[in-house]
Structures are given as C-alpha cells and as structure tokens.
N, C-alpha and C positions, 0 to 999 in steps of 0.2 A: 669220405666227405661227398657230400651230395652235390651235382656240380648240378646250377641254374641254366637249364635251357630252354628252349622251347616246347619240348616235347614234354620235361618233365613239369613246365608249368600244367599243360594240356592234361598229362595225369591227377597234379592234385586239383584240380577244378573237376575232373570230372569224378574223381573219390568222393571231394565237397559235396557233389549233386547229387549222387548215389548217395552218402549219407541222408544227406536231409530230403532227401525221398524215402525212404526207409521210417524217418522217424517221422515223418507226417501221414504214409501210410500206418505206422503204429497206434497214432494218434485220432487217426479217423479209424479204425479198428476198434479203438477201446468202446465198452459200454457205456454210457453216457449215465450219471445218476439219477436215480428217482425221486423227481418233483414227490412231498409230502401233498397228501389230500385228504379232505373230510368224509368221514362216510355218509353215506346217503341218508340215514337217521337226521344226522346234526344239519345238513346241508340242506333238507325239505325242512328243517323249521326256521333255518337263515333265510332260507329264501322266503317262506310264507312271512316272514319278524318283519323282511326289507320290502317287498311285497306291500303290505299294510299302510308302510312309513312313504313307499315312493306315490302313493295314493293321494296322500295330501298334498301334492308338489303343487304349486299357483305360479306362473298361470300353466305349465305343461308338468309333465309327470318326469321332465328333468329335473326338474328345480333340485331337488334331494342326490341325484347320482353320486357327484364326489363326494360330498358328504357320506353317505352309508358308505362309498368302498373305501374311505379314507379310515373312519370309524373300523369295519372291522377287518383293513390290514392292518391298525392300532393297537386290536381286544387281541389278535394272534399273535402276532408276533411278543405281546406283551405274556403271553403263555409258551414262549422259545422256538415257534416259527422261526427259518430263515425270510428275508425282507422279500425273495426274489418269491419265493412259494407262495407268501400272505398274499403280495398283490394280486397274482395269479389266481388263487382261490376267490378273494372278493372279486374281483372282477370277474369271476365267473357267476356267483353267486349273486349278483347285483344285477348283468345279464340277462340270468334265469328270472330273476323279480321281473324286469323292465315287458319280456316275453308272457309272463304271466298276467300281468294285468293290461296288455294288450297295445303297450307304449310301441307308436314308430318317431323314428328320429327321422327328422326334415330333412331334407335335402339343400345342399349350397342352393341350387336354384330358389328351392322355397325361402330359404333364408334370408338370402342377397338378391330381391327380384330386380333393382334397380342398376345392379352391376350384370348380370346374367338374363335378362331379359332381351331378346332377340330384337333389336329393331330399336331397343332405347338407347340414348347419349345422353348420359349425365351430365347435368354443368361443371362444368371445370371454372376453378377460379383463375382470374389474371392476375389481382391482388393481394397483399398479404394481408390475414386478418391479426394484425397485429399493429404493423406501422404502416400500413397499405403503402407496401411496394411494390413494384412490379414483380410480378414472378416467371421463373424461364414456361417458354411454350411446349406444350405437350406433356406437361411436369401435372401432379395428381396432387401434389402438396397445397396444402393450407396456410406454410410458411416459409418466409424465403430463408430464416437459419435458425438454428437452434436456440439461438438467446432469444428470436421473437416468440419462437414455442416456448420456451421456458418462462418467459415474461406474462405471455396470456395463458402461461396455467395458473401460475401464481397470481393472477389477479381474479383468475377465477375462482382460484380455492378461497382465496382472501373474502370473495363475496358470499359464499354462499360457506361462510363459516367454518371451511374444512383448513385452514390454515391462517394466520397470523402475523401482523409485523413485527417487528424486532422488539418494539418500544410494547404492546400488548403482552407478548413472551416473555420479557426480562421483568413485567413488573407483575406476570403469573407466577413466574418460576419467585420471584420475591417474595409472594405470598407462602407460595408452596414452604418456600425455608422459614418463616415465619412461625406457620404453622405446624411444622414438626419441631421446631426448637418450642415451639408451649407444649405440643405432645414429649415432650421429653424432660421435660421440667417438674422437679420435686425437690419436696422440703429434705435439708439433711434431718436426722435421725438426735444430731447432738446440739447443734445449735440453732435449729430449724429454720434457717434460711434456705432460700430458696436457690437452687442452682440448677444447672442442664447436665445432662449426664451424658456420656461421652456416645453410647450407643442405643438405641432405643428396645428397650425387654432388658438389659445388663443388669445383672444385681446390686447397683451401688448403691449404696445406705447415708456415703458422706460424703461431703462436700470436697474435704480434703483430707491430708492424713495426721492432721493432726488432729481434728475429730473424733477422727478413728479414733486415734490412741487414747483422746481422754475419753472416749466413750467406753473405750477398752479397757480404760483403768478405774471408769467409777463403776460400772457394772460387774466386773468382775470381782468374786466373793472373797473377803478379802481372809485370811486365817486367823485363828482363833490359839490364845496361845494356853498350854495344858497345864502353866502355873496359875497365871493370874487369871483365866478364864476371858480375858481382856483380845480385841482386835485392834492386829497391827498394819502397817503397813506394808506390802510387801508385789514390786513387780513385773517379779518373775510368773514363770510356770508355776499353777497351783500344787502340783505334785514335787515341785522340792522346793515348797518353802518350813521352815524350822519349825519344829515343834515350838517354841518358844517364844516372846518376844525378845529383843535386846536388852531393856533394863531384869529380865531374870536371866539371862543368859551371863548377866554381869554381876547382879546380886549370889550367883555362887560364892564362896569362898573357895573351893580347889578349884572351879576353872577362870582362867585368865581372862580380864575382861576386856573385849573389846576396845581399841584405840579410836578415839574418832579423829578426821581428821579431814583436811580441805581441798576441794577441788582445784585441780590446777586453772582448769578452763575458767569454769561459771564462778572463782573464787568462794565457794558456799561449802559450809560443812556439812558430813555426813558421815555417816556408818554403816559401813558392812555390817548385812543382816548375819552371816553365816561366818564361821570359823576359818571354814573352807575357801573364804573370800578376802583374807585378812589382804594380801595381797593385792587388792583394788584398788588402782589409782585414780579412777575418775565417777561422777556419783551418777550418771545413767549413758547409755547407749546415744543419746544426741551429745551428750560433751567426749565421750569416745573420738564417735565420729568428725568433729571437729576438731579434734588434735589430730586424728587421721592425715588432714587436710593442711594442715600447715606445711610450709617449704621446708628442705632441709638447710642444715645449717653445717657450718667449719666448725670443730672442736676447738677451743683456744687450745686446748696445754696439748692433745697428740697432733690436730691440725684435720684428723680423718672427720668426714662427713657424715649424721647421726638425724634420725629423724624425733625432733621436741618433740615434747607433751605440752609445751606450754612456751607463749612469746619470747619472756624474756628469757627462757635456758641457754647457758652457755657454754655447758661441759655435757660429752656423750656420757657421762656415768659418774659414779660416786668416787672411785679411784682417780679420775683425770681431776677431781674436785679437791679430793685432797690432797693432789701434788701439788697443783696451781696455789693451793691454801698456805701448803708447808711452803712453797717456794716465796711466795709474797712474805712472811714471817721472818724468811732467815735473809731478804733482800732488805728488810724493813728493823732489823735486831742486828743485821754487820757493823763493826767497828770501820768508821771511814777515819782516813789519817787527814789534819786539818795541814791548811798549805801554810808554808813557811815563807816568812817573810825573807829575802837575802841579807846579808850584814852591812854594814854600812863600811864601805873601806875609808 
C-alpha cells in the first residue's frame, strides 16, 4: 500500500506535469487540417460577380459588404462547405472585390470626427431626455435608467410608426383572425353550409361526420341484384355485398329465409343482408356503438356483472333467463297449506 507523504505527493504532481506536457507538446505537433478553398477559375468570376454588385453600393461601396459575404458563405455551405471555411473564402472573395474596385474604408477618425477630433469637447448632457433629471457628472448618458431609455424609444417607435399601443395591436391582431377564419371558410360538400375548417390547405369536404356518412352513403353505388336486376340497399363495402337482394334471397324455396327482426337500441326493424350475418343484433354501427356505451349491470339470477345491449336487460344470457323463468313458475304453481284456525275448547 502506497503510504501518503510528502515526497510521494511531489512525485505524482510532478508525473501529472510531465504528462500533460507530453500531451500538449503532442498536440501542438500534430498537423493542423486543411482549410477547403476555391480554385482560381471560380474565384476570379466571384470576385469579378461581387465586384460589379459592390459598385452600386449608395452612398459608399460598403453598403453591399455583408450582404455579398453573407450571400455567398450561404450559396457554399449550402453545396457541403464546413461554416468555418465558407466564411473564410467569402470573406476573402468580398476583400478581393472591395480592392478591385478601388474601395478604402474610413478610418475611426474619419468616422467619429466629433469624438476623435483633437481640441473638440462635445456637449455633454446634465439632464435626462426623458423625464429631464438630473444626470451623474462626467457620465456620457442620455438617460438616467433604463425604464426612461425604454420609455423614449417606445414613444419614438410609436411616432414614427415602427411600433404600436396595445389597443391598435389587439384590434390588428383581431382583424388578422378575422381574416384568416373567412380564408378558411367553405361550403360543406353535403349540405352546403358554410363552415371553417380546422387548418388552412386541409382537405375537409364536411362539416361534420355525419355528412360524411350521408354523403358516403348516397354517393356511393349502390348493387344491383343478379335475380331481379333491381338495386338494393346495402352499407357495407362494395366488394362484399351479395349478389342478390333479400326478398330473392327469401323467395328460394331450398334456402332458408331470412328472419327480420328488431333493434334493441333504436327499437326499428331490420334485416340482415347476408346469411353470414344471421347473427346481428343491432341494425347499423351507430346503435352498436351505443350499446357499447351503456353501464354494466348485476345479473339478477347469477348476481355476476354483464355488459347490456339494451336498457331494460336483466339477465347476462338466455340460460340465467330461463332459470329466473322456470324458478318464477314453480314459486308461482307451489301448493301453499292455508292456516288453521285453533279449536275452540
């Protein structure tokens, strides 16, 4: 075990330092990567392109600078340039233009004569242009705090139209919504009222979905049956509805004809189109769905809980029905023994 002492702290700091001298001389060792560059072809007609465009600049031959090197670190990089190469290439390219048509850039002095001019003293304010306070001495400010600069920009922008009060805004932005709820606005398809549709370009056609559905069910072609030549109704999928309709499906003699029989839900009679459907107990996909939707219930005669088809059910099955049945019969057909009067002593 490595005992902690002084000496051995002094070793590993000075290992620590020899390492990481090792690996930063490693690292200033390496070869550095090669910056991507245009060849001289492409690069004398960017320059002659930018050249042309830095010409028109009003009033000096900066006006355009960022502009062209922002444009083409943009056109490069969007051709798989790295960001760090593009700039560097425009900006040398933009450079070469600036040189080429003979552009010098100012100098601070030329620019700011009135702060850099030898022998002048600008007036300095005392007061604030805002709430005219006093302002500290020797101070370069224009205002004594941030809420009075914020106050006279905002009255500035307000004057000269670059900004707005609350009550202009809420009743711009009102129009705004106004005016995309009429852009959005079209007639349904089935009962041609007019309604707004949820997203502006979306392809909705109806108002709602029950539209849909009857537009879906009168438009759609309905079968034609291959006895009586007669169209029925039928709505399902076109590809499995029956050859036939139901009064020749019944008019066989060897097959069995169809039972009609009543909805539990919408209490209305109907008939399964198909053989294969004998078994249907409700007459469309909305009275389904709303038996779906009913609570469950206690079975009187087992007591287990069962999900109805229908309000008033009150057995989970035909078997608990017919016990409950037979039991009522034989509670209601017992011989009861009548009461006896006592004798008289």
């Amino acid at each position: 075990m490595l005992a902690i002492t002084e000496r051995t702290i002094l070793l590993i700091r000075s290992g620590q330092r020899r390492h990481d001298t090792n690996r930063f001389n490693e690292r200033m060792d390496r070869p550095k990567p090669r910056t991507r560059q245009i060849n001289q072809d492409r690069r004398q007609r960017l320059i002659e392109g930018t050249a042309k465009l830095l010409r028109t600049g009003q009033p000096t031959f900066f006006a355009f600078e960022g502009a062209c090197r922002t444009g083409l670190r943009s056109s490069l990089c969007l051709h798989g340039w790295p960001w760090h190469d593009a700039d560097a290439a425009a900006a040398d390219v933009v450079a070469a233009a600036l040189a080429q048509i003979g552009a010098v850039r100012p100098t601070y002095q030329q620019a700011q004569p009135e702060w850099t001019e030898e022998g002048f003293s600008p007036i300095r304010r005392t007061r604030c242009r805002c709430c005219d306070g006093k302002l500290p001495e020797d101070s370069d400010a224009s205002f004594c705090s941030k809420i009075c600069a914020s106050i006279h920009y905002a009255q500035t922008a307000q004057k000269f139209g670059e900004k707005q009060d609350r009550a202009t805004y809420l009743a711009r932005r009102q129009a705004e919504t106004v005016e995309r709820r009429r852009q959005r606005e079209v007639n349904c398809e089935h009962c041609r009222e007019p309604f707004v549709i949820a997203k502006a370009g979306a392809p909705q056609r109806f108002c709602s979905k029950t539209c849909a559905y009857e537009h879906r069910k009168v438009s759609r072609p309905q079968p034609q049956c291959a006895s009586c030549k007669s169209t029925f109704e039928f709505n399902g999928q076109p590809s499995r509805a029956p050859k036939m309709c139901p009064d020749c499906q019944s008019a066989k003699p060897w097959v069995k004809p169809i039972r009609d029989r009543i909805c539990p839900i919408c209490e209305r009679g109907f008939r399964p189109l198909k053989r294969s459907m004998e078994g249907q107990v409700f007459c469309s996909m909305k009275c389904k769905g709303k038996a779906s939707r009913l609570p469950a219930k206690s079975c009187e005669n087992c007591t287990s809980y069962f999900q109805p088809t229908r309000s008033e059910a009150r057995f989970c099955g035909n078997r608990c029905a017919q016990l409950a049945r037979s039991r009522a019969i034989r509670e209601a057909s017992a011989f009861r023994c009548e009461e006896v009067q006592p004798a008289p002593r």
